[in-house]
Each structure stands twice: as structure tokens, then as C-alpha cells.
Phi, psi and omega in degrees: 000117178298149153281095183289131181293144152258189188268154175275301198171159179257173170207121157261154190258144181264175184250120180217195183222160177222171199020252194288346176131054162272136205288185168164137186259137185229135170270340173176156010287130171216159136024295191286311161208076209326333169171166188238126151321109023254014193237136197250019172196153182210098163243149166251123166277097189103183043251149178205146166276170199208109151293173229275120189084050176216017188273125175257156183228218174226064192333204167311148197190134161245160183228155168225154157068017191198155164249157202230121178247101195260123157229108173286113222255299179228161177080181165193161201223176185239093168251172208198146181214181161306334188257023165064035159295119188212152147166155175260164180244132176251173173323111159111333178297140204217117170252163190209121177232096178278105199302307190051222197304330187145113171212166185229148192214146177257135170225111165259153175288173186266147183327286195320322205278288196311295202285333173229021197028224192136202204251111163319093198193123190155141171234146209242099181280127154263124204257090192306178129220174187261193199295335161311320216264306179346307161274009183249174182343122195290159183194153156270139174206107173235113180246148173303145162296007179261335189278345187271092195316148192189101160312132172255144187236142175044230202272311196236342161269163153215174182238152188237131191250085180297270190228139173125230152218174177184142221014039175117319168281128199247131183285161206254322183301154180223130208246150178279324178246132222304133177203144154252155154197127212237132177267125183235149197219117188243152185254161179326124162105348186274145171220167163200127138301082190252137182313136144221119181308156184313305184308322187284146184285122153266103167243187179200143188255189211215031195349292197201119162116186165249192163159147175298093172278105218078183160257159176325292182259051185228265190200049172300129157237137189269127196200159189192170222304159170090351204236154179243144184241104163269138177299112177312182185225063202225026176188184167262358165207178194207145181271144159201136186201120171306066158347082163351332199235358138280352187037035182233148170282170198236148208197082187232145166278132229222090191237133172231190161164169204295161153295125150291308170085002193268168205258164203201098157263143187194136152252106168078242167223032176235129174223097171238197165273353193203126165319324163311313196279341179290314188290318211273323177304305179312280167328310161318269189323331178268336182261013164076046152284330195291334186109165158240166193263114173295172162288000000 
């Protein structure tokens, strides 16, 4: 018999800027909680307009010891790496990048994109890994929004399934550390029960809109754009339903994965286990072990 989880607790994200001063709201790492085991950032980026030349990106950069999950909503960006990686991401499009051993990467807006702006939207998952995974070998995975398997819920909603499954669709990506992230976009009235194993940490970001979490005759909470609502681990599935009597659609990300359980040093865009492999990350980097980004 499934269980519905409850809720633990909410957190609103705060506003800062990254790389040239492009905006974003982050529910953690913040002041309140530094990471949800296994992930160690959620940023959104935007949503913001932006006119022609005034669009910011994330120059040259480096990450070790983790992955980066790029998903775009509006807009487009470019990116490029050391390992001689290129490519762009548009609406709906997911790049997944395993830093591993070391790599250095750019994510700028795309040419077309800078020269006539427009509307900015989209977000950046960070992905511990543990520690067997931590050195290995960098890898790419850039998939199309025509490639992202995608369920229908009631009359007019769906989930578009980045990674794990859902009503039957199973995602393409194939991830090192076991996770779901489930996008779900429900019109007024719409609900769902969705599996999430028992083992797993589970939250949901708010994209756009409000919406109802847990059950009614448990501890349903009420949440709304901007806010993360993390999940008790006291069950196997988790409620969500677009309240009827807002009449707004509900536009939320649905994200878990397995606990590392592991000790976490983190610099920067070096996330290893010992302070020591940080120092040792740091050194790499400075003597041009990450490689270079070619023109």
C-alpha cells in the first residue's frame, strides 16, 4: 500500500547573482542550508528580460568532483568546454555534465539570443558524486526537448521526464547518481501521485504559480512560485495538485535522489571529501591540468 509523504518544511530562495551578474533565485545552499544530500545547488535562473546585448552569461570556469544538470525554460545559451565539447541549449533542452576529474566550461548566451535579447528562464541543478565517481573521466550528455519523454496528466497537463520515471516514461538520461527530476506543468484541478523510492531525499521547487502538497487529511501545505517544499522520507509517493479555485496553472519541479551520506568540502566549483583533495583540485587547476576552452 503506498504511503504519501509529508511535508518537513518550506524554504524561500533568495536572490544573488552568478557568473557576469546574471540574476537567480536559490533555495539552498544558503545561510539556512548549505545542501539536500545528494545535491549541492538549485539555482533559477531568471526569469528575466533582457534587451539586445544585455544578456549575461558564465565565462570560462572550472568544476571538479560533481555534476551540473543545465535546463532551460526561455532563452539560449552556448556552451563549450575543455574536452572540446560545444553546443546550444534552447527551450526545453537539458544539458548533463560530469565534471568528474576536472573540467573548465563556459555557459554564455547564444549569438542570436545576445544581439536581439529577450526573455531569460531556466535552471542549474548541482549533482554530488561520491566519492568512487569523483575522478572520473568528464562526459557530456546534450539532449533536445524533442528527446525528453513526456506524460499527460487529466485533460491538458504534463511532466516532462529529465531524469528517472513517470506515468510509464522513463528518461533517457542516464545518471551516475540514482535521482528523479520530474518537471510537472498541471492546469487548475489537476493532481498527482507520484512514486518516489522510500531511500530517497525529495523536494519540489515552485516554477510558477501555487499549489497543494501532501493530503488534505494528513498536513497539506500550500506553497507558491519561488519556494522549496521539502518532503519527511516517511513514505513512497508525494501529492501535488493545482487547486481549482485558483484558476492559474501550476508549473513545479519534482526532484530526489539516493543520500550520499558522505563527508562534503566544497570550494567554489571543487566539491570533494577532504580538504586536502580541494587543495589538491585547486593545484590542478592552477598548473592547467583542466585543459583549455579552444576559440
Amino acid at each position: 500500500m503506498s504511503t504519501t509523504r509529508e511535508i518537513k518544511r518550506i524554504v524561500n530562495s533568495i536572490t544573488t547573482v552568478e557568473g557576469e551578474g546574471f540574476l537567480v533565485h536559490r533555495p539552498f545552499p544558503t545561510n539556512a542550508m548549505t545542501q539536500f544530500d545528494p545535491f549541492l545547488l538549485l539555482d533559477e535562473m531568471g526569469p528575466k528580460e533582457y534587451g539586445p546585448r544585455e544578456a549575461k552569461g558564465a565565462p570560462d570556469h572550472p568544476h571538479r568532483g560533481f555534476e551540473t544538470v543545465t535546463y532551460m525554460i526561455e532563452g539560449s545559451f552556448q556552451h563549450k568546454d575543455s574536452n572540446e565539447n560545444a553546443g546550444r541549449l534552447g527551450p526545453g533542452d537539458v544539458q548533463w555534465m560530469t565534471a568528474g576529474s576536472g573540467v573548465i566550461h563556459s555557459e554564455m548566451p547564444a549569438k542570436e539570443f545576445e544581439e536581439t535579447g529577450g526573455r531569460l528562464h531556466g535552471f542549474q541543478l548541482w549533482v554530488n558524486l561520491p566519492s568512487r565517481d569523483k575522478m572520473a573521466k568528464p562526459r557530456y550528455q546534450d539532449i533536445p526537448a524533442s528527446k525528453i519523454p513526456v506524460a499527460h496528466i487529466g485533460n491538458e497537463g504534463i511532466v516532462r521526464v529529465i531524469a528517472g520515471e513517470a506515468l510509464g516514461k522513463k528518461a533517457v538520461i542516464d545518471t551516475r547518481t540514482p535521482i528523479i527530476y520530474l518537471h510537472f506543468m498541471l492546469k487548475p484541478g489537476d493532481k498527482i501521485e507520484q512514486h518516489v523510492p522510500r531511500e530517497y531525499n525529495v523536494f519540489a521547487y515552485i516554477v510558477e504559480g501555487e499549489g497543494e502538497f501532501g493530503e488534505a487529511n494528513d498536513a497539506q501545505t500550500r506553497a507558491r512560485r519561488g519556494q522549496m517544499v521539502i518532503f519527511e522520507s516517511n513514505g513512497d509517493s508525494v501529492s501535488i495538485a493545482a487547486p481549482k479555485s485558483l484558476r492559474s496553472d501550476l508549473s513545479v519541479l519534482l526532484i530526489g535522489g539516493i543520500p550520499l551520506n558522505e563527508p562534503v568540502a566544497r570550494y567554489g566549483p571543487f566539491v570533494m571529501n577532504t580538504q586536502m583533495e580541494i587543495y589538491q583540485a585547486i593545484e590542478d587547476y592552477r598548473a592547467g591540468r583542466f585543459g583549455t576552452i579552444q576559440p
